[in-house]
N, C-alpha and C positions, 0 to 999 in steps of 0.2 A: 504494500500500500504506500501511496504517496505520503508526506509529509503532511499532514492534516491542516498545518498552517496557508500551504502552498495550494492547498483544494478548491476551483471553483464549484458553485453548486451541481453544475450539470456532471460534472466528475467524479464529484460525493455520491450524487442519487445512481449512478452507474453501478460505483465500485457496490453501494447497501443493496441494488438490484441485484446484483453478479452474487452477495453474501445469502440473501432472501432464498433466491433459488438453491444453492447451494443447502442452505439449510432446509428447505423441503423437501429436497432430495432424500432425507435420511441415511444418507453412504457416509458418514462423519462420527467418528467415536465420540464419547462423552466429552474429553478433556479437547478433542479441535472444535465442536460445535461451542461448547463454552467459550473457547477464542475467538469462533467467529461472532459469536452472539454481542462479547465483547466489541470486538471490531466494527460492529455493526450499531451497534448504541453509540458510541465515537463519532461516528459515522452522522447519525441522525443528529448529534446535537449540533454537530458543525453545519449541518443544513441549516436546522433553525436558527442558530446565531445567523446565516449566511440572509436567509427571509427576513429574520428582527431588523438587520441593520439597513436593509433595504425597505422596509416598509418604514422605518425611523427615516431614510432620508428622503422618500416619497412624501412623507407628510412635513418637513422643513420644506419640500418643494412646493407644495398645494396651500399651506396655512401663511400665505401673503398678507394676506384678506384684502388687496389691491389689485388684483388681476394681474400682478406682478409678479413671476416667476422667477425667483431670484434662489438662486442654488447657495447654501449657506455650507459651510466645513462643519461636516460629521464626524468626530474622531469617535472611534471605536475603542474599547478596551484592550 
């Protein structure tokens, strides 16, 4: 797996697709599905941070209240 810092969403939602299936497969002993499972909640929260900070700078974009779209700096954690 990539670097999880380095991941955009579309690459996250891949790699948790590629794990999902894998793991409905049932071919995976106890101790790898627990890695994957692992890997795979990693996974999903980096998406949601990845949606949070996008829907955070969606609405600095829309709450002008001027019909002014004025892109303001988002910093992130």
């Amino acid at each position: 797996m990539s670097k999880q810092k380095d991941l955009n969403f579309e690459v996250a939602m891949k790699q948790l697709e590629e794990i999902a299936n894998e793991l409905e497969k049932n071919e995976l002993d106890l101790d790898k599905a627990v890695e994957k499972f692992e890997e795979g909640m990693k996974l999903s929260k980096k998406c949601s941070e990845i949606l949070e900070n996008a829907e955070k700078k969606i609405t600095i974009l829309i709450n002008d209240g001027k019909d002014n779209f004025n892109e303001e700096k988002f910093e992130t954690e």
